[in-house]
The first five atom37 places (N, CA, C, CB, O) and aatype in JSON, in Angstrom:
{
  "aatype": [20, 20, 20, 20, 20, 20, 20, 20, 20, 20, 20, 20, 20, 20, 20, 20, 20, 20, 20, 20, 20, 20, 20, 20, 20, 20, 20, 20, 20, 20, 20, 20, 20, 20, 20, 20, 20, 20, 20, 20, 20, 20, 20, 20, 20, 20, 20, 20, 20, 20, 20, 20, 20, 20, 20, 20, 20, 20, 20, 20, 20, 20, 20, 20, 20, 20, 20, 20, 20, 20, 20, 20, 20, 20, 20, 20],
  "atom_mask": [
    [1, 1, 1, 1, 1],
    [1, 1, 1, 1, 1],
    [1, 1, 1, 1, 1],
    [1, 1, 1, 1, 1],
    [1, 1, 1, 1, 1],
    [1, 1, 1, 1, 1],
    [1, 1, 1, 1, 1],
    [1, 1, 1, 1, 1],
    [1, 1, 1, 1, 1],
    [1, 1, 1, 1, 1],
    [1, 1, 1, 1, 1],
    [1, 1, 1, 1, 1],
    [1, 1, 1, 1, 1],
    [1, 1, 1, 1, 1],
    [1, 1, 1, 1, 1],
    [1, 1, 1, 1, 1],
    [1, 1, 1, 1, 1],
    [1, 1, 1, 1, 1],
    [1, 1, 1, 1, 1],
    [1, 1, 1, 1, 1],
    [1, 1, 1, 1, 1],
    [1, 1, 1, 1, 1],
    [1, 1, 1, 1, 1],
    [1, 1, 1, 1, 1],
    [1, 1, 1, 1, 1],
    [1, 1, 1, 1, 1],
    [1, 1, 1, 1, 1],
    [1, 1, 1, 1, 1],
    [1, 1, 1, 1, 1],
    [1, 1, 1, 1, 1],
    [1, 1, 1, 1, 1],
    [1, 1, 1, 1, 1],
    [1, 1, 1, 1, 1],
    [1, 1, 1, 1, 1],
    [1, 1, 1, 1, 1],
    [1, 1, 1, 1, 1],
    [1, 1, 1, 1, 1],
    [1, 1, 1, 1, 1],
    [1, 1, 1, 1, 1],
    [1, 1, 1, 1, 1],
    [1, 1, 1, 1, 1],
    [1, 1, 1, 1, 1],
    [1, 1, 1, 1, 1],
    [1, 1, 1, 1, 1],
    [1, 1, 1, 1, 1],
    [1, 1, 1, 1, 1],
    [1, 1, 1, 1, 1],
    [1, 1, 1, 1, 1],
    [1, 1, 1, 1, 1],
    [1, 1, 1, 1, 1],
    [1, 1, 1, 1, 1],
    [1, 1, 1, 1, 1],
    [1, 1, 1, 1, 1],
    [1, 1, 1, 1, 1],
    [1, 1, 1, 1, 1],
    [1, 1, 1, 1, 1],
    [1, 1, 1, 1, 1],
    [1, 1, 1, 1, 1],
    [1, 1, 1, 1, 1],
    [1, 1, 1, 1, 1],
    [1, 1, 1, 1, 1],
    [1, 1, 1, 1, 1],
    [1, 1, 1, 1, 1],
    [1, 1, 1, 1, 1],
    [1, 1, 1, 1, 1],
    [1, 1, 1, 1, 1],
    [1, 1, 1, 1, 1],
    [1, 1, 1, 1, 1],
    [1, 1, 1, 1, 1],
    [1, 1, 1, 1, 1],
    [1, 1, 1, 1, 1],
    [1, 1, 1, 1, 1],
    [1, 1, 1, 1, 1],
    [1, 1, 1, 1, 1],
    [1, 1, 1, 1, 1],
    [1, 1, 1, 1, 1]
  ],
  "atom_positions": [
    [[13.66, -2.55, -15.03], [12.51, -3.27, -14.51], [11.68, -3.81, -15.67], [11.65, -2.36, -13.6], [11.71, -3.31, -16.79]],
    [[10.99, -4.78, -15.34], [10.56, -6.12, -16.69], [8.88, -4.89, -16.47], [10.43, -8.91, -15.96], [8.38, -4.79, -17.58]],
    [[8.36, -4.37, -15.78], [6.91, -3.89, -15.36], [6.42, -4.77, -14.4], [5.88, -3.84, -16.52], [5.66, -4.2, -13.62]],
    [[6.6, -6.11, -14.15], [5.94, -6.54, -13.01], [6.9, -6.36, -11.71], [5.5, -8.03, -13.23], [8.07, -6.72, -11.56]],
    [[5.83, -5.52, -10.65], [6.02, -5.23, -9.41], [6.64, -6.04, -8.65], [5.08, -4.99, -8.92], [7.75, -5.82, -8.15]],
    [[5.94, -7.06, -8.5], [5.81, -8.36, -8.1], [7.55, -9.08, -7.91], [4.77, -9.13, -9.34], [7.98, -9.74, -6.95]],
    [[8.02, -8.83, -8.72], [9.6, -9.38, -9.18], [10.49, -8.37, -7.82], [10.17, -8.75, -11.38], [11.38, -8.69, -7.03]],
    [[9.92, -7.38, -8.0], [10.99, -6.84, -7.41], [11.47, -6.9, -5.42], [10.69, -5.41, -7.97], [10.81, -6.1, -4.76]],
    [[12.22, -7.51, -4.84], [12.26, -7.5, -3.31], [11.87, -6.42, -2.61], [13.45, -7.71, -2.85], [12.3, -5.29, -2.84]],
    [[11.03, -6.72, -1.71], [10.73, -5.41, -0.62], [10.79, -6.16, 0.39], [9.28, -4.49, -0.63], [9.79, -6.0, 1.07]],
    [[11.66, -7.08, 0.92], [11.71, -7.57, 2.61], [12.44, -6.72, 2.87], [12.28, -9.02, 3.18], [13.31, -6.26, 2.14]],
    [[12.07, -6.27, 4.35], [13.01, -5.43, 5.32], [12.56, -4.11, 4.94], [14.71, -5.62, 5.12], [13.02, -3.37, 5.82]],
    [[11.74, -3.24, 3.89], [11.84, -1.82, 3.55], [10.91, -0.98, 5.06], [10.99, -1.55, 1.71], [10.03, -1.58, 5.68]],
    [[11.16, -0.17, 5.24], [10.5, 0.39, 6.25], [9.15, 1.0, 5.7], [11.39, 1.39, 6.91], [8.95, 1.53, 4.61]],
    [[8.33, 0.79, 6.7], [7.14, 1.35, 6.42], [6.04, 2.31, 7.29], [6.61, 0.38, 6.1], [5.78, 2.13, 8.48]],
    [[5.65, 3.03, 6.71], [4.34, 3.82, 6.81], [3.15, 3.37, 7.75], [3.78, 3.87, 5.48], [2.48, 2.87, 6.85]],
    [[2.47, 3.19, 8.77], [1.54, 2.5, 8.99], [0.46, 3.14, 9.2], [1.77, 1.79, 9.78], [0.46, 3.92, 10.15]],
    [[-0.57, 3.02, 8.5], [-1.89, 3.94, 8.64], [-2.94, 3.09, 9.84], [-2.79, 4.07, 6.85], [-3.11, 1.88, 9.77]],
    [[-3.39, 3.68, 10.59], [-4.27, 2.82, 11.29], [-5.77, 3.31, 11.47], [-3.67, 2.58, 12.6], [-5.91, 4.46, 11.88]],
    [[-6.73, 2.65, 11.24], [-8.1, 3.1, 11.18], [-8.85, 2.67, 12.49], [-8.8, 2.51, 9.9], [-10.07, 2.81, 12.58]],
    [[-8.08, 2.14, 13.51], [-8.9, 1.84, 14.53], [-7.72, 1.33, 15.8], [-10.09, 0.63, 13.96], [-6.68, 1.97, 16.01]],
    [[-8.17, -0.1, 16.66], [-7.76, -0.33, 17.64], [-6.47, -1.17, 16.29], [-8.88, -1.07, 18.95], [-6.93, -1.66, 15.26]],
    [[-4.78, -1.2, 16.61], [-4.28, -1.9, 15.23], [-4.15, -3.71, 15.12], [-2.65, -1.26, 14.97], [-3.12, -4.2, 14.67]],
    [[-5.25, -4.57, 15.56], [-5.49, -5.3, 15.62], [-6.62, -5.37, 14.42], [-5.53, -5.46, 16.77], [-7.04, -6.36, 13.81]],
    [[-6.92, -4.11, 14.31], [-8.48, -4.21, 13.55], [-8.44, -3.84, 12.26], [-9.63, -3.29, 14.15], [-8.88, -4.47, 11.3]],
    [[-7.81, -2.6, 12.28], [-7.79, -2.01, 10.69], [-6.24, -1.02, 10.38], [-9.43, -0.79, 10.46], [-6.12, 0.19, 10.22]],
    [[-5.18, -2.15, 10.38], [-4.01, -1.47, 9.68], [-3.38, -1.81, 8.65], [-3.14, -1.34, 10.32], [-3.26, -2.98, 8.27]],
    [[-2.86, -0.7, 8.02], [-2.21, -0.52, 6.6], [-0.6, -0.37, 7.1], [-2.89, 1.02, 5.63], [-0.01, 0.17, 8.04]],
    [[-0.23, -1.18, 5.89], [1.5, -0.63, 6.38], [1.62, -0.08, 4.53], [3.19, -2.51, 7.16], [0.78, -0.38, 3.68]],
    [[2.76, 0.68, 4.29], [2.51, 1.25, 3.3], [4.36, 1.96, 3.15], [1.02, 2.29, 3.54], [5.11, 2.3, 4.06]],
    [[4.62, 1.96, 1.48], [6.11, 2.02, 1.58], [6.26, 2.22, 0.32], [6.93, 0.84, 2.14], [5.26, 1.88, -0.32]],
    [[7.09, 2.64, -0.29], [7.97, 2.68, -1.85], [8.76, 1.66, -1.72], [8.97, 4.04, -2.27], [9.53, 1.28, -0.85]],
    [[8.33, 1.17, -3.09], [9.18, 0.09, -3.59], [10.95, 0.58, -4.14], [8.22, -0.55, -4.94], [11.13, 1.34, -5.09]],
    [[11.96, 0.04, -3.45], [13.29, 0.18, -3.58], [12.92, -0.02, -5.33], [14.41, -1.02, -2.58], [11.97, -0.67, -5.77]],
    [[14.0, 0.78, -6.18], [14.45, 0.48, -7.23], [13.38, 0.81, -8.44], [14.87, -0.84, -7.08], [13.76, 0.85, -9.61]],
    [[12.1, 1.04, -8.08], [11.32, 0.93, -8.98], [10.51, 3.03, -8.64], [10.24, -0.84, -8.67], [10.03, 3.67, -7.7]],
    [[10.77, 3.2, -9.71], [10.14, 4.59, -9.59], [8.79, 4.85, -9.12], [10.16, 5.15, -10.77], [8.01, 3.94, -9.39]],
    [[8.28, 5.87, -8.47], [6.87, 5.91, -8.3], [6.04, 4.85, -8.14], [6.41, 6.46, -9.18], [4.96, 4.9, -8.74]],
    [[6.38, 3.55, -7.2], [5.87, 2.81, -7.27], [5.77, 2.08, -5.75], [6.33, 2.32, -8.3], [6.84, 2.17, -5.15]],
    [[4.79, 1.44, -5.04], [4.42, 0.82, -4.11], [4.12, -0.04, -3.4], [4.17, 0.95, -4.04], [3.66, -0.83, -4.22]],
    [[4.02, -0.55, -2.37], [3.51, -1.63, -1.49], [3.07, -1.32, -0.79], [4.06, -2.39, -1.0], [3.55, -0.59, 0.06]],
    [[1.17, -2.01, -0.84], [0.55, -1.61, 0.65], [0.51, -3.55, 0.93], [-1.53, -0.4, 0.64], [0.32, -4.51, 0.17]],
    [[0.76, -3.42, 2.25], [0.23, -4.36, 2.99], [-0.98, -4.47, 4.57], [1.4, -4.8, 3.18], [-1.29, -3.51, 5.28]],
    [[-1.33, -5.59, 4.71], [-2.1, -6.29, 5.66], [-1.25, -6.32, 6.97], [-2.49, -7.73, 5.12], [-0.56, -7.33, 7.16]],
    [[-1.23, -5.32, 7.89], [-0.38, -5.56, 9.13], [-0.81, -6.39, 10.09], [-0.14, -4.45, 9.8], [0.08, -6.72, 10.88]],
    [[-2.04, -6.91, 10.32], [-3.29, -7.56, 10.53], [-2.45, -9.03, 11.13], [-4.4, -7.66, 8.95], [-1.56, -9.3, 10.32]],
    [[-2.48, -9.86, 12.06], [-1.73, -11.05, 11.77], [-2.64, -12.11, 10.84], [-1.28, -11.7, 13.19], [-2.11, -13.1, 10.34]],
    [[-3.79, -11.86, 10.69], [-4.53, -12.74, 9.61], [-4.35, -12.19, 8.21], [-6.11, -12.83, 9.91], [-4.97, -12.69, 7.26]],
    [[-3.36, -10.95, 8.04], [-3.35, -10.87, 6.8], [-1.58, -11.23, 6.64], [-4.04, -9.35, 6.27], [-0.96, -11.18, 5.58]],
    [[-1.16, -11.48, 7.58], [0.72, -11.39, 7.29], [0.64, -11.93, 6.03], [1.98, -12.43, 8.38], [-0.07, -12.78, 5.49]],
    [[1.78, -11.04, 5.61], [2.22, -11.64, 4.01], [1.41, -11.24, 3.1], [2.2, -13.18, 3.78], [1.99, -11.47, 2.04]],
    [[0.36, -10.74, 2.88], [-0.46, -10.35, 2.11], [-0.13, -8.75, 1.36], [-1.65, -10.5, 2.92], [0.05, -7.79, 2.11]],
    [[-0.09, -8.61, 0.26], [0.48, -7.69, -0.29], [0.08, -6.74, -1.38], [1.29, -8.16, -0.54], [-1.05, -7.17, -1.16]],
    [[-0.04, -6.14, -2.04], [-0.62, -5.41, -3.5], [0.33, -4.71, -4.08], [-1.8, -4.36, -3.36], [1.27, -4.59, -3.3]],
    [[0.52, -4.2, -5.05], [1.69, -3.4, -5.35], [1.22, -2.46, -6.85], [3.15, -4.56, -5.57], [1.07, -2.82, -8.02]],
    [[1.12, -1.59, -6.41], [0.93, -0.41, -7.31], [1.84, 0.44, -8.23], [0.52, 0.37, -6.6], [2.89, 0.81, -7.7]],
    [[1.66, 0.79, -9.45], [2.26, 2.41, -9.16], [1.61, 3.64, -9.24], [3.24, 2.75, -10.0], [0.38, 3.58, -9.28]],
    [[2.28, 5.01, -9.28], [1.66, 5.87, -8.04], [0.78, 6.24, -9.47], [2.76, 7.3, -6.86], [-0.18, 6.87, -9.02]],
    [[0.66, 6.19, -10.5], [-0.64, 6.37, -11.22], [-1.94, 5.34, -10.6], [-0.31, 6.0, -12.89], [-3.03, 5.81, -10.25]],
    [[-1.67, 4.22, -10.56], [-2.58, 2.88, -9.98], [-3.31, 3.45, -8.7], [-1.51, 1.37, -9.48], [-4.49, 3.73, -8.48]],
    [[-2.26, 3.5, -8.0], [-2.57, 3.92, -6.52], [-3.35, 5.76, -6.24], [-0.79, 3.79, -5.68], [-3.98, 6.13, -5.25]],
    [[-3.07, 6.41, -7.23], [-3.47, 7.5, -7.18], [-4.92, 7.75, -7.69], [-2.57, 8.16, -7.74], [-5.73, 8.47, -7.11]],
    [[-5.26, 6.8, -9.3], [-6.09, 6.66, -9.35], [-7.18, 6.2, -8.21], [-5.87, 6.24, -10.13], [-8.14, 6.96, -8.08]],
    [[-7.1, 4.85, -7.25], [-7.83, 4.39, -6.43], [-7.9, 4.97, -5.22], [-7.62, 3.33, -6.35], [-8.6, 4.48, -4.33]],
    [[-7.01, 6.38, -4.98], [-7.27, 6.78, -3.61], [-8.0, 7.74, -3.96], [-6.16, 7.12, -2.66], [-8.68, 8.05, -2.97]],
    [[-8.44, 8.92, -5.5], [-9.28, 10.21, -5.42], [-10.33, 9.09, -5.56], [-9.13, 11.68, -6.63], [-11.02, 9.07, -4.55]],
    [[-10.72, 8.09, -6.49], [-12.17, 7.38, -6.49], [-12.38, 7.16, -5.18], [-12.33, 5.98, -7.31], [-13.29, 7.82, -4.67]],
    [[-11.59, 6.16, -4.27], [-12.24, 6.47, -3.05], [-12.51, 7.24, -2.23], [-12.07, 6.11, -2.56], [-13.23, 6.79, -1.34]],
    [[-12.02, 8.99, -2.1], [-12.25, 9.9, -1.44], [-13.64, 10.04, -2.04], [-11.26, 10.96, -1.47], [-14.69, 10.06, -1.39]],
    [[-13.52, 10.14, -3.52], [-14.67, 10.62, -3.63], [-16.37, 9.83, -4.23], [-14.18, 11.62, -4.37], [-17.45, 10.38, -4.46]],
    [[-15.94, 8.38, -4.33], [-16.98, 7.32, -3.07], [-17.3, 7.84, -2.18], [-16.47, 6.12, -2.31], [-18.43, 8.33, -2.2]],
    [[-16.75, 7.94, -1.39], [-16.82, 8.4, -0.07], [-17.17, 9.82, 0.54], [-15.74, 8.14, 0.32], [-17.51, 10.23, 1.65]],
    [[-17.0, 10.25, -0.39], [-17.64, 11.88, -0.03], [-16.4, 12.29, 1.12], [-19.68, 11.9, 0.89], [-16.87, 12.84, 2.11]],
    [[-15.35, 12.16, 1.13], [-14.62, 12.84, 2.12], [-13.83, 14.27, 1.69], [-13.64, 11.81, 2.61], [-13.53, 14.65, 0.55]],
    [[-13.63, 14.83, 2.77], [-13.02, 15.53, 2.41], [-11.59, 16.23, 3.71], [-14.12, 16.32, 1.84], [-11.39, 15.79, 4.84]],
    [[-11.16, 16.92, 3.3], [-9.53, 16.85, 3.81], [-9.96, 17.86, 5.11], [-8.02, 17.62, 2.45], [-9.1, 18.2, 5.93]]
  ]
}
């Protein structure tokens, strides 16, 4: 792998879907990237977000999920 995410195909990978409400309103689809170690795709399941994409790896993504727990004051 060159390091950009981006290069690598994820049509068709199955995914994860997190949903925060009615799933018209607030869903995540969410998956490992084939071929690339520790590494990710969240998307916009949303039909105003189709196609819309980010791609992490699980340092990236790990970093931004404890900051936002703990933004957020949540806890498990």
């Amino acid at each position: 792998m060159d390091g950009n995410l981006y290069t690598l195909p994820v049509s068709g990978i199955e995914t994860t879907n997190f949903c925060g409400g009615p799933c018209t309103e607030g869903c995540v689809d969410f998956a490992a990237i084939p071929g690339a170690a520790d590494s990710f795709v969240v998307r916009d399941s949303k039909p105003e977000g189709a196609g819309k994409e980010l791609r992490f790896t699980a340092t990236e993504l790990d970093d931004f999920a404890l900051g936002w727990v703990k933004k957020r004051s949540l806890t498990a």
